[in-house]
Structure formats: structure tokens, C-alpha cells
N, C-alpha and C positions, 0 to 999 in steps of 0.2 A: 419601587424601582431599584430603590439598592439593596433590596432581599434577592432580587431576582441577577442583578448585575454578579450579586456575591457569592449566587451560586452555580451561577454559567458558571464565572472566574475558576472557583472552586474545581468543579467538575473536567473543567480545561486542563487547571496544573497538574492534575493525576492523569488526563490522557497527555498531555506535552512529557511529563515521566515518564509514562510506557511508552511513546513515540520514540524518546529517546534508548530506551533499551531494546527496542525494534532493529533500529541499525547500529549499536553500541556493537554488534558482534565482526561490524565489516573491519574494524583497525584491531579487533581482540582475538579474533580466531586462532590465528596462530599459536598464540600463547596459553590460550584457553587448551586448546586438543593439546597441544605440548603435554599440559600436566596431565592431561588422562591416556597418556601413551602412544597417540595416533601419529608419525611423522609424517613426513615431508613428503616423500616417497609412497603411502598410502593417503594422502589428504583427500581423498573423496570421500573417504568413513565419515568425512568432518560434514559431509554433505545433510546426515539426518538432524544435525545442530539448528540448522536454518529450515529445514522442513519442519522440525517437531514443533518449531513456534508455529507455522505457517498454521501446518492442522490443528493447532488447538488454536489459532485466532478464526480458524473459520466453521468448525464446529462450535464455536459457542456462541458468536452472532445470532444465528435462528434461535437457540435455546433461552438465551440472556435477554434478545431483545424481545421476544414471544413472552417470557416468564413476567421481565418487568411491567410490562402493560397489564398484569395481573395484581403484581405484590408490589409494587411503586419505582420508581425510579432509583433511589435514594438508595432503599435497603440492598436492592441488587447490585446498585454501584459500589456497595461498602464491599460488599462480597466478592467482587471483580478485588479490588481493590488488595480483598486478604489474602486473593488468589495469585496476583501477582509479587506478594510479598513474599510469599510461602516458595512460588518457583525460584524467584532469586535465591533466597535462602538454600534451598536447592541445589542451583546452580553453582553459588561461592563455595561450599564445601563438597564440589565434587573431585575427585582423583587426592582427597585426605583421607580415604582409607580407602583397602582393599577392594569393599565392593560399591566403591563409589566412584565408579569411571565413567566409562562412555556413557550407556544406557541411564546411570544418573543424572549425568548432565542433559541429553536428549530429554528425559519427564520433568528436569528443572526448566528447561525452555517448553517443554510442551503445557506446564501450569502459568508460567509468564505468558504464553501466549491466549490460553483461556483467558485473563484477568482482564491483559490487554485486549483481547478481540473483544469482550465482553463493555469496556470501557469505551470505544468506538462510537456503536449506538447510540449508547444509553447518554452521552453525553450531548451526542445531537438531539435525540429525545425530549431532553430535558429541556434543552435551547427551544424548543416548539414544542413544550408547555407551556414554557412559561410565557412567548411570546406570539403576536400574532401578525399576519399578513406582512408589510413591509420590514414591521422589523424582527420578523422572525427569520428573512432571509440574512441581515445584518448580523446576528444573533450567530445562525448558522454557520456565516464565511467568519467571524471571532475566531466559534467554537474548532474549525478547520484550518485556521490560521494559524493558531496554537499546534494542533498536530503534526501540521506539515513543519512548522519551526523546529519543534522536538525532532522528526525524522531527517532533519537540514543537519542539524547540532549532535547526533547521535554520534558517528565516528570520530568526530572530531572531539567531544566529549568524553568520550571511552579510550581515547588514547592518552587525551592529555591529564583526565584525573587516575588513569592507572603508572602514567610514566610519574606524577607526581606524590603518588603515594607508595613509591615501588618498595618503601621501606614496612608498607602497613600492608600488605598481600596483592598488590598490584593489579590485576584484572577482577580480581575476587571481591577487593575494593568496592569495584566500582558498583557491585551485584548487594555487596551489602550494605551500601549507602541508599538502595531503594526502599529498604525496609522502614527507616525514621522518615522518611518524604512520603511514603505510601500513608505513615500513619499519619502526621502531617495535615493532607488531603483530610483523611479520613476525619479525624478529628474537627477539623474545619467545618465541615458539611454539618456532622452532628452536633457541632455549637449553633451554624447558623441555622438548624434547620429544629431545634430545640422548641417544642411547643408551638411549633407551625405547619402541624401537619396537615392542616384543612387549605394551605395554601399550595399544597403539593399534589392534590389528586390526578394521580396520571391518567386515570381513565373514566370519565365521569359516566356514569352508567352505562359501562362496556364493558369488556371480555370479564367473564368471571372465570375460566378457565383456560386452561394451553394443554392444547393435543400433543400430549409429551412423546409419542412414539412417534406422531410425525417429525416433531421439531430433530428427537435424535435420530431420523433416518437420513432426512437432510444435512443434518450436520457432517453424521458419519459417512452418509456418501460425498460431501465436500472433500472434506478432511482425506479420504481414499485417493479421492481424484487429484490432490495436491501430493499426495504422495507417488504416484506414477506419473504426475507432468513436471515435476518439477526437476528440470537436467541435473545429473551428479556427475556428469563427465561433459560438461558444454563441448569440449574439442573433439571429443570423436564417437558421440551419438547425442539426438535432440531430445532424447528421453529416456527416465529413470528405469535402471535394471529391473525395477520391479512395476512397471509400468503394466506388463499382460495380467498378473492374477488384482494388482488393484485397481487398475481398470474394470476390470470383471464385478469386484467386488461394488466398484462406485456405482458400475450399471445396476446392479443388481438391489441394490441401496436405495439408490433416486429412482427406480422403478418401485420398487416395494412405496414410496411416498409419493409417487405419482397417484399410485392406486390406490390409496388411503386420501389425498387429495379430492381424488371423484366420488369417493362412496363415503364423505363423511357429510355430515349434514351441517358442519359449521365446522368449516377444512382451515390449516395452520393460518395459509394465506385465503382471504377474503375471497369469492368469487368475481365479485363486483371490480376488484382491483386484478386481480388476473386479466378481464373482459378491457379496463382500461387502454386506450388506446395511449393517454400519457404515460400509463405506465410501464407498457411494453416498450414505447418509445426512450424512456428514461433509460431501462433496463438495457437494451442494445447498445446506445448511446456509453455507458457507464463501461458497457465490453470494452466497445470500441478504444474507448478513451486510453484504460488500462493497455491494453493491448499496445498502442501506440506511445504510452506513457514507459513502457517497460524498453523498449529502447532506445532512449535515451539514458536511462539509469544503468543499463548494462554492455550497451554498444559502445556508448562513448568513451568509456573509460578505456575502452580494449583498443579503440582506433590512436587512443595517445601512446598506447603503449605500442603495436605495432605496428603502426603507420607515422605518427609523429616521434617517435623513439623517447618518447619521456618515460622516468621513471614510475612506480608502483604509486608513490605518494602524489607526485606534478599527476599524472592522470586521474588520478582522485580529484583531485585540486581541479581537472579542469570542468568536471560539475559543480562546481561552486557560485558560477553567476545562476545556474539553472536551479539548482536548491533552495537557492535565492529567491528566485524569481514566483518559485512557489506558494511558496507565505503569503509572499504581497500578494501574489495574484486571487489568492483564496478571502482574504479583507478585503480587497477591491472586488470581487466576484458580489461578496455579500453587500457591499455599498450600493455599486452598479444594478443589483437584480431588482433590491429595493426602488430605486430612482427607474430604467426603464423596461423594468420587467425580466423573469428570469428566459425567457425565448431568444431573447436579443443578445442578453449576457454570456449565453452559455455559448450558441452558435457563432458568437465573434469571438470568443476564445478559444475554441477549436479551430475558428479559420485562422486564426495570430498562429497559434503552432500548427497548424500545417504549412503556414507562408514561410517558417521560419526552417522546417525539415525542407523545404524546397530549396531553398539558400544554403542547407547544411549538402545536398546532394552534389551539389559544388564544390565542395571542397576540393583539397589542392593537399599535395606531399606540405605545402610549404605553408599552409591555412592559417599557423598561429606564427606568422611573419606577416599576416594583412592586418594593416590597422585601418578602422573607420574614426581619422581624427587622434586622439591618444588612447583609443582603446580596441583592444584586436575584435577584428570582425567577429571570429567564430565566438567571442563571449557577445557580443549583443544576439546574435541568433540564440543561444543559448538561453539568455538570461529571456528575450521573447517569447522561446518555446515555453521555458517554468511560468511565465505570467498567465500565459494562454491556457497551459494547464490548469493553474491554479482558478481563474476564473470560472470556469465550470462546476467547482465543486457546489458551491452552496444553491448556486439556480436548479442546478440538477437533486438535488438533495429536496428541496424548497417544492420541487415540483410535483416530487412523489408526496411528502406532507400535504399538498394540499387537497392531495386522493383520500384521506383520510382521516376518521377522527383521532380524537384522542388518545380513546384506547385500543388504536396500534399503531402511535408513534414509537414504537420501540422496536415495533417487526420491521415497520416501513423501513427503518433509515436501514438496517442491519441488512435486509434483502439490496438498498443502495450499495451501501459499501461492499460487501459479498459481490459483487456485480463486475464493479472497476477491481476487486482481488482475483476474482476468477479471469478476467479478461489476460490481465498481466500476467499470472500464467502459462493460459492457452497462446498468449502471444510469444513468451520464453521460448516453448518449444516450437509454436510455428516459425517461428524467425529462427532459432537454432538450425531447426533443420533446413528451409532454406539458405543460411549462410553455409552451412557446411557442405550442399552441393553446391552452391554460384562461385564458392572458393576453388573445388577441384575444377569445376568447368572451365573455368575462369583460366587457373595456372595452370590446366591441364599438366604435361611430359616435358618440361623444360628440356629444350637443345642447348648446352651451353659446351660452348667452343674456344672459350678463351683456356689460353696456354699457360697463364700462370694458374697456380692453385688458389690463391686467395684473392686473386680479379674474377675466377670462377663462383667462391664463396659468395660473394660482394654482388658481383650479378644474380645470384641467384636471392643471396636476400632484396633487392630492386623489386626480381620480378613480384617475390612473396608478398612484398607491402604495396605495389601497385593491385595484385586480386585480391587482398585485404582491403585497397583504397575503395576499389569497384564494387565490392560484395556491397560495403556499406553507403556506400552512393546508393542504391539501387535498396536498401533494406532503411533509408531515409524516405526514398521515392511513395516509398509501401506505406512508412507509416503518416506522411503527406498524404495519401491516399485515404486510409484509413480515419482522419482526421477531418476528410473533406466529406466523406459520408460520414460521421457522427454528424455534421453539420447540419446536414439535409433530413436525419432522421429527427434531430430536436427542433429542427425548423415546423416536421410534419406532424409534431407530434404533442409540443407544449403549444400549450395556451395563447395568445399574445396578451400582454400586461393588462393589467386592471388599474383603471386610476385610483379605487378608496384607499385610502391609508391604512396604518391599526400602530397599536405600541403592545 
């Protein structure tokens, strides 16, 4: 039991590390692109920073979690592990010489993002090896609890250890403090894991091989298709300049592994799991979720700033019961799934956040002036939404595990997570580009008639933050929607609960 406790734990603090250097970049940007020359006035260059993690955390999913269910858990995590040490590294010593700028820093986050996407998996993986039935969902919502903590902590972490190191390279700091924790981890595992390799078998008489051209067709056609969805000018288009040829290239990508899928006689993903009704059900489900999960992490922050006139940081600040809410709700997911099943757990925390975007569609110019008791309304909707979220992860997680053995616990969880990453995505740009036409429809041709100049200015900002107010009423309504069918498909689609137990 505390072999097994030691090395969930383990395998947690190096993904809760890379979680944290996932959103380390949202307080660091600025100062990051600063040193490699990009300003102010061109900041959308700064756009491939965050995509180049993106495409290397979702090309290496398939590949990492495919391989591991071959060569073990363990040794591939170590390898994640040197991967993300090596991009940091990367990363802190970029814009120190000549030919160490942008495109340096862009392949330093696109190796932190291999390490960490790779790290994702394999660490839920691991958590359903070692455990089974009841408490392998417990295991799970741990393993996802840690995650989402790190991604809670990320900005707020990144700013405070570079403001407080400003004297020891400041942002760069923060990039090569990952290096002695990465080893850290590392070392941990291979102490605890020291002459216990017959307790580790991740796959007990299964996959002896990985279809290496599928796994990198899939990858690479992810990795494409995040590079053309992902907006680099949210305000005046819903998707990236280079969205026509790498779109072209993802079709052409995920086609070329569709067709190696059907003609191979023992294909990346299982056939038997494809045919799955839970698991198509999971799969959509997981879209869905992401989809609706993405805004709140990028809506809300915009609605404080142009509709509640808060500053850069208070709008930040005002996802903070939500960030919150996620942790817990991922530990309580895993408790909950255990105790009455994961069908129950998952579908009552999509309907908690959808109840909660329905109350958000309400909102008001004056929203963070209501209080329910001494605490303003819009944080408990908030802080409801993140729980709801967070519930979901590990029943949904938990569900596709139970589809399969052992030796493809690695693909299973990696095709999960891949799942709610692509959703959030394709939701970016679906909801960008709806916001950006309900905004003009909305404000259409202002008539303004007042005679002084800055009673004209004044109304016209009114009207601005009133079809800002309405866009996002109506792009809450959507993800309420959205949320209310995930419902219905993991109602249709998971199991209902089993009474035996297991440890």
C-alpha cells in the first residue's frame, strides 16, 4: 500500500510541476517576449509561445502513452521528465545570444510541452495499475487533483517567484528552478522503484509492440490542427493566419491514420474500444466538457475587464474561486465515483456547471456588487462551476479504464485527455467567432447625439460594455447548453455503478 501511495504521490509532483509551468506563461509573457525582442505593438508573434507547448503536449500523448504500455510506465515517465527539463533549459537561456530568440524560445516550450503532455497519461496510467475498481477512481481524482492544483497555482507562482528572484534572472528563474524538481521527482521514482520491477508490470501479457507511424500521424495531425485553431488575434478573427494550409495538412495527417487504422490488423487504437459505446460516449462527453470548460477560463477574465472595468490583475483574480473549485472538485469526483458510481458523479457535475453558467447568463453591469450573505454572488457561481468541472474528471477518466486492460492503460487515458484538449480548442474558436459577430450585431452603427464630446465618448463606451454584457450572456447560455448534453450523453452512455469494491 505505501509502495503504491509512493508512487502515485511521486508521479503527481512532477505532473503538479509541469501543470505549473503550463500556465507559469499567463503572468510571464510579457517579459519573456520582452527579452527576445517582440513588443508591445507586435504581441501576437508572442502567439506561437503558447501554441508550441500546446502541439508538443498533444503530439506526444498518443506517442508516450502508446509506447509506455510497451516499455513501462516508469522508464517513459523518466523520459517525459528529462524532456521537460531540457525545454526549460531551453527556454531560460533564450534572447542570451544572438541566435537564441524567438524560435528558441518557441522549441523550449515546444520540449516542455512533449515532457509535460507526456507526463499527463502516464501518470494516470500508473494510478490504474496500480489500482483497481473503487479505488482506482479515488487514485485517479488524487492523480487530477494535483494537476489541476499546479494549473490553479501556475500564474500566481510565476509571478511571485520571478518578482522575488528579480535579482537572480527573474522569469528565467523561474524556468531553471524546474530542472533540480524535475530531478527531484526523477530520483524519487527510481529510489522507490529500486528492485521492484516485477511490482510494476504495465502490461501483463499485452501490446508488445506500438504502430509508430500511426501513433506520429495522429500526433502530427493534432499538433497541425492546434496550430490553425488556435486564435493569435482573438479580437478581429476566430482563427489563426495559418489556419488554411494547416488545416489542410491535419486533414491530410488524420486521414493518412484513419487509413492505416482500417488496414492494419492490430491498429493504434483497439477496434473493440473504437466499437465501444462507453467509449465514444466518454469521448464526446470529454469535447463537450473542454469546450464549455474554455469559457470560463477565457471569457471571464475579459468580461472583468470590459464590462466590470477591473484591472488586468482583479480580472485574473476573479477566477480564482473557479481555479479553486477545480481541485476540489477533481478529489471529490474521485471519492464520489468510488462511493456511487462514476455515471452518477460525472453527469451531476456537468449539470452543477451548467446550473451555474445559467446564473452566470444573468449577470448584471453591477454583478460583483451582489452579495449572497458575505460573499458576492458571481464567486459562488464561479466557485460551483470549477467543482462541477472538476467532478467529471476522474469518473470520466475511470470509465474509459474500465474498457480496458492493462496493456493500454497508457493509450486509454492519453486518447481521454487529448479529448477535453481538443474540445477546448475547437470551442476557442467556435465561441471567438461567434462572440465577434453577436458583438457587431449587437452594437451594430451607434447614433450618438449628445453634444458634448466626452458625454458622446462616455455613451458610446455604455453601449460597448452593454454588447460585451449580451455577447457573454448568450456565450454562458451556449456553454449551459453544452453542458446539459454532456449530461445526457454520459447518462447514455456509462455504466451505472457496480456494488463490488477493490483496493
Amino acid at each position: 500500500m505505501t509502495f503504491r501511495r509512493a508512487l502515485v504521490g511521486l508521479a503527481g509532483a512532477g505532473l503538479f510541476v509541469a501543470a505549473l509551468d503550463a500556465y507559469v506563461v499567463v503572468t510571464l509573457l510579457p517579459a519573456m517576449t520582452g527579452d527576445v525582442g517582440v513588443t508591445i505593438e507586435n504581441f501576437e508573434q508572442a502567439t506561437p509561445i503558447v501554441t508550441g507547448f500546446l502541439a508538443g503536449y498533444v503530439v506526444a500523448m498518443p506517442l508516450l502513452g502508446a509506447y509506455s504500455d510497451v516499455r513501462g510506465r516508469i522508464p517513459v515517465y523518466l523520459a517525459c521528465l528529462g524532456a521537460f527539463a531540457l525545454g526549460s533549459v531551453i527556454t531560460a537561456t533564450s534572447g542570451l545570444w544572438t541566435f537564441a530568440g524567438l524560435p528558441w524560445m518557441v522549441a523550449g516550450r515546444f520540449v516542455q510541452g512533449i515532457g509535460g503532455g507526456g507526463m499527463v497519461p502516464l501518470a494516470l496510467a500508473l494510478a490504474a495499475d496500480l489500482y483497481r475498481d473503487r479505488a482506482r477512481t479515488v487514485a485517479l481524482g488524487s492523480v487530477a487533483g494535483l494537476q489541476e492544483a499546479g494549473s490553479v497555482l501556475g500564474p500566481i507562482y510565476g509571478a511571485t517567484l520571478a518578482a522575488a528572484s528579480a535579482g537572480a534572472g527573474g522569469w528565467r528563474f523561474v524556468f531553471w528552478l524546474n530542472v533540480p524538481l524535475a530531478a527531484l521527482c526523477g530520483l524519487g521514482l527510481v529510489l522507490a522503484t529500486a528492485g521492484r520491477a516485477g511490482e510494476l508490470a504495465s502490461a501483463p501479457g499485452g501490446r508488445s509492440t506500438v504502430d509508430w507511424p500511426s501513433a506520429a500521424l495522429l500526433g502530427a495531425g493534432l499538433g497541425a490542427l492546434v496550430l490553425g485553431l488556435y486564435p493569435d488575434d482573438p479580437e478581429h478573427r476566430a482563427l489563426n493566419a495559418l489556419f488554411p494550409p494547416a488545416g489542410l495538412v491535419a486533414m491530410i495527417l488524420l486521414g493518412a491514420y484513419a487509413w492505416r487504422q482500417v488496414r492494419q490488423l492490430e491498429p493504434l487504437i483497439p477496434r473493440e474500444l473504437l466499437r465501444s459505446r462507453a467509449f465514444a460516449g466518454v469521448t464526446a462527453a470529454n469535447v463537450l466538457v473542454g469546450a464549455a470548460l474554455i469559457v470560463t477560463l477565457v471569457d471571464v477574465p475579459i468580461l472583468g475587464r470590459l464590462v466590470f472595468d477591473l484591472e488586468a490583475l482583479d480580472s485574473g483574480l476573479l477566477l480564482t474561486q473557479f481555479l479553486i473549485g477545480v481541485p476540489v472538485g477533481a478529489v471529490a469526483g474521485g471519492l464520489l465515483g468510488a462511493r456511487v458510481g462514476n455515471r452518477i458523479t460525472a453527469a451531476a457535475g456537468v449539470v452543477l456547471s451548467a446550473l451555474a453558467f445559467v446564473q452566470m447568463s444573468t449577470w448584471s453591469a453591477n454583478e460583483l456588487t451582489i452579495h449572497a450573505g458575505p460573499i458576492r454572488q458571481a464567486d459562488v457561481a464561479l466557485a460551483l462551476c470549477g467543482v462541477g468541472f472538476g467532478l467529471v474528471i476522474a469518473p470520466l477518466t475511470a470509465g474509459v479504464l474500465a474498457l480496458t486492460r492493462g496493456e493500454s492503460h497508457g493509450l486509454a487515458t492519453s486518447l481521454v485527455v487529448l479529448a477535453r484538449t481538443m474540445g477546448m480548442l475547437v470551442g476557442l474558436s467556435a465561441l471567438t467567432a461567434f462572440g465577434l459577430y453577436r458583438f457587431h450585431q449587437i452594437l451594430g452603427t451607434p447614433v450618438l447625439t449628445d453634444p458634448d464630446l466626452r458625454d458622446r465618448v462616455k455613451h458610446l463606451e455604455q453601449l460597448v460594455a452593454a454588447a460585451f454584457l449580451q455577447e457573454y450572456r448568450e456565450i454562458f447560455l451556449i456553454a449551459a447548453a453544452l453542458c446539459a448534453l454532456a449530461a445526457a450523453v454520459i447518462a447514455w452512455s456509462l455504466a451505472p455503478a457496480r456494488t463490488s469494491g477493490g483496493t
